[in-house]
C-alpha positions in Angstrom: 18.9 13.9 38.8 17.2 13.2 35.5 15.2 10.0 35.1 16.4 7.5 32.7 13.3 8.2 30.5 12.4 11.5 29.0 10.0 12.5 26.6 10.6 15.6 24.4 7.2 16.4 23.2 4.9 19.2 23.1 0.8 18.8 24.7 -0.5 19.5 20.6 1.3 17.0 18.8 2.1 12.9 18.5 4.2 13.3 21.8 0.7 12.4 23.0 1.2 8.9 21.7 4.8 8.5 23.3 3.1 9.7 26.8 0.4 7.2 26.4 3.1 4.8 26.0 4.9 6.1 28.9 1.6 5.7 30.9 1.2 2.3 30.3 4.6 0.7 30.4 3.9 2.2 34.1 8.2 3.5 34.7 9.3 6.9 36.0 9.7 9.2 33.4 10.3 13.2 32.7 8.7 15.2 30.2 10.5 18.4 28.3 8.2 20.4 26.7 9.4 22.4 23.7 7.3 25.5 21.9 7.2 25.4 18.0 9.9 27.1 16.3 12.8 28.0 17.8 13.5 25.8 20.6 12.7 22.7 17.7 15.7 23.9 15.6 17.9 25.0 19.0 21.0 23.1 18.3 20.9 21.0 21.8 17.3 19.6 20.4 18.6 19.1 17.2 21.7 17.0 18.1 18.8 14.8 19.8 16.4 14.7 16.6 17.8 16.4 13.5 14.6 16.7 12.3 13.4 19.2 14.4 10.3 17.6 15.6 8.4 15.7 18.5 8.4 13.7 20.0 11.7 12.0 21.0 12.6 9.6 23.4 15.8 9.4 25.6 16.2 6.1 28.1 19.6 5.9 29.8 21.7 7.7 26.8 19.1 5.6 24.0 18.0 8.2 21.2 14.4 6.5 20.0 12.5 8.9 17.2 9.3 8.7 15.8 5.9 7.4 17.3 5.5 4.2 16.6 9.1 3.3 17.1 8.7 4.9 20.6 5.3 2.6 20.7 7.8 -0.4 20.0 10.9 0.2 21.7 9.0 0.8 24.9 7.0 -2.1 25.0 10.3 -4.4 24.3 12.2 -2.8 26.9 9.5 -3.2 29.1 8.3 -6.7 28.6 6.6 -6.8 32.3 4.0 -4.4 30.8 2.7 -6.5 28.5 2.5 -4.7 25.3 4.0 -6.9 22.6 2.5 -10.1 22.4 4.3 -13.0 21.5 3.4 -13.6 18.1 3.8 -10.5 16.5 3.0 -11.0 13.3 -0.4 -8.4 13.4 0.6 -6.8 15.7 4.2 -5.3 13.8 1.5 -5.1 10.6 -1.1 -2.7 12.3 2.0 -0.5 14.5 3.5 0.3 11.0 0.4 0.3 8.6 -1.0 3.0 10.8 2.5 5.2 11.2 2.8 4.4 7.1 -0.1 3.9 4.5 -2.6 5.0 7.0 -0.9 8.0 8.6 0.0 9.2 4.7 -3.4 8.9 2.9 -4.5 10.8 5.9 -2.0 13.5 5.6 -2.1 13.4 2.2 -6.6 14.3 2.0 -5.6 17.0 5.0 -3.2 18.6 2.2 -5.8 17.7 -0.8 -2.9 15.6 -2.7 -4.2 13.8 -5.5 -2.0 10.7 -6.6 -2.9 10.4 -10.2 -4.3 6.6 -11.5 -1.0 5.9 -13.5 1.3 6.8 -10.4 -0.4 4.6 -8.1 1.8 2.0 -8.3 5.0 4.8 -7.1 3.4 5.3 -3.8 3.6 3.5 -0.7 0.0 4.3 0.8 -3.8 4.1 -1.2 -6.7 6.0 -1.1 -7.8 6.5 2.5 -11.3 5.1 2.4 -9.0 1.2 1.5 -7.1 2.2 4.6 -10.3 2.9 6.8 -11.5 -0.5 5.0 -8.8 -2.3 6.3 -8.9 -0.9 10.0 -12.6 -1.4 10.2 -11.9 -4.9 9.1 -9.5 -5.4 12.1 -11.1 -4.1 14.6 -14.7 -5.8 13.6 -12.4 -9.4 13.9 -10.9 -9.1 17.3 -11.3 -6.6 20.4 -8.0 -5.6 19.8 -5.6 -4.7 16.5 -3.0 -7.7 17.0 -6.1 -9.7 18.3 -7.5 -10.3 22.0 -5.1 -8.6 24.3 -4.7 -4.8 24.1 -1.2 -3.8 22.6 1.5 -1.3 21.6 -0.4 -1.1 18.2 -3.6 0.3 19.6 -1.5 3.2 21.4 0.1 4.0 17.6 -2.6 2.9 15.8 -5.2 3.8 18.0 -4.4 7.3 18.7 -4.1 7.6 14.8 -8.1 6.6 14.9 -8.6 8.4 17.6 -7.2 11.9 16.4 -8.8 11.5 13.1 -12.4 11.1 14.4 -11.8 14.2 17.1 -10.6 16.5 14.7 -12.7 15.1 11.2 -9.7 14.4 9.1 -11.0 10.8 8.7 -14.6 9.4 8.6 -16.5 7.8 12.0 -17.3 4.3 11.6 -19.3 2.5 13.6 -16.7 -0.3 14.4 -14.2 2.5 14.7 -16.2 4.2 17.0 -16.9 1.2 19.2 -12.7 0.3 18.9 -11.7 3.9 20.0 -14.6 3.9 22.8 -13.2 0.5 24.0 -8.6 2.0 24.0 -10.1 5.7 25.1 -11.0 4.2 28.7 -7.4 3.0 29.5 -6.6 4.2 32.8 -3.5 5.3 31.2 -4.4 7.1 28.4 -6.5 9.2 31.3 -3.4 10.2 33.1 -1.5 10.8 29.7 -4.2 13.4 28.3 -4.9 14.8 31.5 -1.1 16.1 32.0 -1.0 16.9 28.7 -4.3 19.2 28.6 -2.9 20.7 31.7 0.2 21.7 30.0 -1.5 23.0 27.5 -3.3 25.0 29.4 -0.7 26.6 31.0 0.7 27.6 27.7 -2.3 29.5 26.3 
């Protein structure tokens, strides 16, 4: 019998983030890994998320897309867990700044995209060193992104951090550093990157 959540995801990608999320909202779920390529565009994956990509969430029929969303979705339908705090007002503004203007300037320095001066204005995201400025101010304010209690934001947001320092697509900062070394000790994110590390494994 399947469990009511399952992750489709794959252990190289943002899926990462969704089984973090998984981890720490603490319910049974099921993982379905799927390769790169074909079994992305195979039309039962597709009828799922026509975009072809991971990672995707199903609870009890519930098609949830995209990483942050999944970030979101779980923590409201698991209240108990404690991941969206009450006022929400940071914490919505650091989930989606990092899965939007932070996420793109990254993407957009990995792919050496140049938005000209006079088309600034056109373009939803800004150079990435104003996003890093804006983290760093965040995380120098408060333990946390939405403030003193750890969040669904810092499992979006956080990885985001996280994965640029490991692989060098975005500076280290010292208040970064310290912010990562504080969300990298979750229990949680443990068990998460230690399933997914072993499913790599097997794959290579």
């Amino acid at each position: 019998m399947a469990a009511d959540l399952i992750l489709y995801s794959n252990p190289m990608s943002r899926g990462r983030i969704a089984r973090w999320m998984l981890e720490e909202v603490g319910q049974p779920y099921e993982v379905r890994y799927l390769d790169y390529g074909e079994a992305m565009k195979a039309p039962d994956y597709l009828a799922i998320n026509p975009m072809g990509k991971v990672p995707a969430l199903v609870h009890k029929g519930r098609i949830v897309t995209e990483y942050a969303a999944i970030c979101a979705y779980l923590a409201d339908a698991f209240p108990e867990a404690g991941l969206a705090p009450e006022d929400r007002s940071a914490y919505y503004r650091w989930l989606f700044f990092g899965a939007g203007p932070f996420e793109a300037a990254v993407i957009a320095k990995i792919c050496g995209w140049i938005v000209p001066d006079e088309q600034r204005g056109r373009v939803g995201f800004g150079p990435l060193d104003i996003a890093l400025d804006a983290l760093e101010r965040a995380v120098s304010a408060h333990p946390y992104l939405a403030g003193d209690r750890f969040s669904a934001a810092d499992v979006a947001t956080g990885s985001q951090i996280g994965f640029g320092m490991h692989f060098g697509t975005i500076e280290k900062r010292p208040a970064l550093e310290a912010y990562w070394a504080r969300i990298s000790e979750r229990p949680a994110l443990m068990r998460a990157s230690a399933a997914d590390d072993a499913a790599r494994s097997e794959k290579e």
